[in-house]
N, C-alpha and C positions, 0 to 999 in steps of 0.2 A: 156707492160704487165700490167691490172689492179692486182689490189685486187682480185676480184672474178674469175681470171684463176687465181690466184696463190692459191687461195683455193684449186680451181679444182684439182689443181695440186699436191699440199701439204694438203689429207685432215686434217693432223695434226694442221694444222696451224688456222683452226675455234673454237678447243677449248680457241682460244686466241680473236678471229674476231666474231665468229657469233653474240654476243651480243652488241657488236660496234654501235653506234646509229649512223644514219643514215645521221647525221648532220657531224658526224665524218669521215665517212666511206668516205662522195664526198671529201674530203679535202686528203686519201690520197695518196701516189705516190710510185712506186716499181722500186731500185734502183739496176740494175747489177753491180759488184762487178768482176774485175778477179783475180787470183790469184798473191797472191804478191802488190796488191794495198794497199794504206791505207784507212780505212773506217772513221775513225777520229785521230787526232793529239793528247796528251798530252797537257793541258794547253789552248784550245781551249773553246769560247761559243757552248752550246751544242743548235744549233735552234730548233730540231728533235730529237723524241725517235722514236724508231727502234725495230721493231720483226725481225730477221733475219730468215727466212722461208727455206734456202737453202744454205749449205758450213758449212766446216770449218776456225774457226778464232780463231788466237791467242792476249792476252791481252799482253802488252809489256811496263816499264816503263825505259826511259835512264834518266840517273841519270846522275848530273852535269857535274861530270869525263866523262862524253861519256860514261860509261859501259851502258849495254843494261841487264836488267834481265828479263826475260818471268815468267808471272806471272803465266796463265794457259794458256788450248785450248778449244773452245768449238762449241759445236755440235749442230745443230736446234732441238728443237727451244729454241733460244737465242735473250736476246734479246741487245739493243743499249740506252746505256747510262742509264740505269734504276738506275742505284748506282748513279749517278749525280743529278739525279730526287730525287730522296727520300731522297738524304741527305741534299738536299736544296741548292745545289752548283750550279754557273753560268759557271762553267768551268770544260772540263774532267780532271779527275786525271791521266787517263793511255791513251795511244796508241794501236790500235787494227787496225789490220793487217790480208785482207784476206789471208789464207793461200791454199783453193779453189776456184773456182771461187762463188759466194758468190750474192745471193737473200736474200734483206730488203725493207721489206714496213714500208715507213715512214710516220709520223705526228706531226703536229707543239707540238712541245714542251709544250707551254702551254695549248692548248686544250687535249694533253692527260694529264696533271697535272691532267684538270677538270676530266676527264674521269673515274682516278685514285680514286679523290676524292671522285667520284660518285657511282662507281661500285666495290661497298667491293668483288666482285669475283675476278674480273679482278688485283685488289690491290693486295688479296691474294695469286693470283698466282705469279705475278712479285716479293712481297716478299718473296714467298719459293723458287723462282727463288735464288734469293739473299744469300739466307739463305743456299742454297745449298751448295751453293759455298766455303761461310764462311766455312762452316762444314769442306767440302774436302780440301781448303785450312790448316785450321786449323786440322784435323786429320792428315795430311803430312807433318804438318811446323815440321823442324827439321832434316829430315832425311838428305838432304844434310849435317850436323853436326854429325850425329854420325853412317854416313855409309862408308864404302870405296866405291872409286870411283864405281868399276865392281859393287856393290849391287845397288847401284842407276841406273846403266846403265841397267841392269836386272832387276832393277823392272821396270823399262820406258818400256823398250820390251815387258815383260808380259804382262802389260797392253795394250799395242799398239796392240798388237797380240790381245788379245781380243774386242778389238774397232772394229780394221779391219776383224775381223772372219767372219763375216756373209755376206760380200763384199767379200767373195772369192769364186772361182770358181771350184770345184771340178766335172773333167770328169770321173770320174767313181768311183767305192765303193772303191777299193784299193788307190787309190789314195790320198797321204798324203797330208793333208792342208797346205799351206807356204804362206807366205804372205811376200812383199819386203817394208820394211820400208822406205816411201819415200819424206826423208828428208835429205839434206845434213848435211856434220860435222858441217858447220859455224850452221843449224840452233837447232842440238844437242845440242850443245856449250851452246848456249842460254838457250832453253829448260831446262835443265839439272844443270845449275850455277854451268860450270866447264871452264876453258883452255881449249885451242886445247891439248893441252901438255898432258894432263888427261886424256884429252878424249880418245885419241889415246891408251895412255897404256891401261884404262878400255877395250877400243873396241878390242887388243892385249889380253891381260888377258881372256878374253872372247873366243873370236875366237880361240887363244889353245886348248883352253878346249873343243871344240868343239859344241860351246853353240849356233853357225849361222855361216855363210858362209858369203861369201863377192859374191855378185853379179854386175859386171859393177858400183863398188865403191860405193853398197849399201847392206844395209844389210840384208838377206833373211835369214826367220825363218821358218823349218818346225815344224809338231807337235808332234815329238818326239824331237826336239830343247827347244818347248815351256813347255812341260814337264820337262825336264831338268832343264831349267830354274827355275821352280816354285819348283823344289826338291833343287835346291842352296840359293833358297833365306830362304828357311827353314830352312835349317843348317846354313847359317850367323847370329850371334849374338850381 
């Protein structure tokens, strides 16, 4: 696949490409990804920065002890190694891991530097790329600290339910929206910065109260669940 079908394809992705000079453009190459691959290492040279046009992908850093923390997840368009770039680093800081199967068009590293340096648009977008991030990170650090376990689980659901909402299929007017969270415990665990141990009584705690169902050992949420939900997290203090 070039460049110019993966436009075709994604036209979101020319708000990033169409201004791309054309010296640029033959240099670069679109990289399939399946799910559960890694797309770059921790602690690795970064040759290639990266639009990712297509999938989701998780950022992941393990830490000396072997623990494994999930930093975020994110959505196209995203892109590859851009925080490495800009902070002037020769090596990634984290691990990223497709979690769908996963379209990136890549180019040498240092000609997008130039590129960067060149095109105050293109800069500007990869910085509020960035800066996004910060934000959402930073408007959520914490919560693991001063929530019980069930509020964190519940609010990852709410959210998830909205992510997934418009990817669902509804055959007819009556028919209530559900959507199946389709993640295992091991990758909750992560997600989430809790034990199996936690996790389980949260997902217990939950399921009581009849806040989702367990489906073939996953969790399905309709949308008087998803409501529910968003009325619990309101009353948690």
């Amino acid at each position: 696949m070039t460049l110019e079908e993966l436009e075709k394809e994604v036209p979101e992705l020319l708000d990033y490409t169409a201004d791309m000079p054309d010296s640029l453009r033959s240099l670069t190459f679109v990289k399939v990804y399946s799910a559960g691959e890694i797309i770059h290492h921790k602690d690795t040279e970064l040759p290639y920065f990266g639009i990712v046009a297509k999938g989701e992908n998780r950022v992941i850093n393990q830490l000396k002890n072997g623990k494994v923390f999930m930093i975020e997840v994110n959505h196209p368009i995203d892109f590859i190694g851009e925080v490495t770039i800009l902070a002037g680093k020769p090596t990634t800081s984290v691990t990223i891991q497709a979690v769908t199967e996963t379209i990136v068009v890549y180019l040498p590293r240092r000609k997008a530097e130039q590129w960067l340096n060149n095109d105050i648009r293109i800069l500007s977008r990869v910085s509020r790329h960035v800066a996004f991030k910060l934000y959402r990170s930073s408007y959520n650090n914490g919560l693991n600290i001063f929530y019980p376990p069930a509020y964190i689980l519940a609010d990852y659901l709410v959210r998830t339910y909205e992510q997934l909402l418009p990817d669902v299929v509804v055959f007819s007017s009556t028919e209530k929206k559900s959507i199946i969270i389709p993640h295992t415990h091991e990758w909750l665990e992560e997600e989430l910065g809790m034990n199996i141990k936690t996790l389980e009584r949260a997902i217990r705690t939950l399921r009581e109260k009849e806040y989702f169902e367990i489906k073939k050992g996953k969790i399905s949420i309709n949308f008087e669940q998803y409501i529910k939900l968003k009325d619990y997290l309101d009353t948690v203090e």
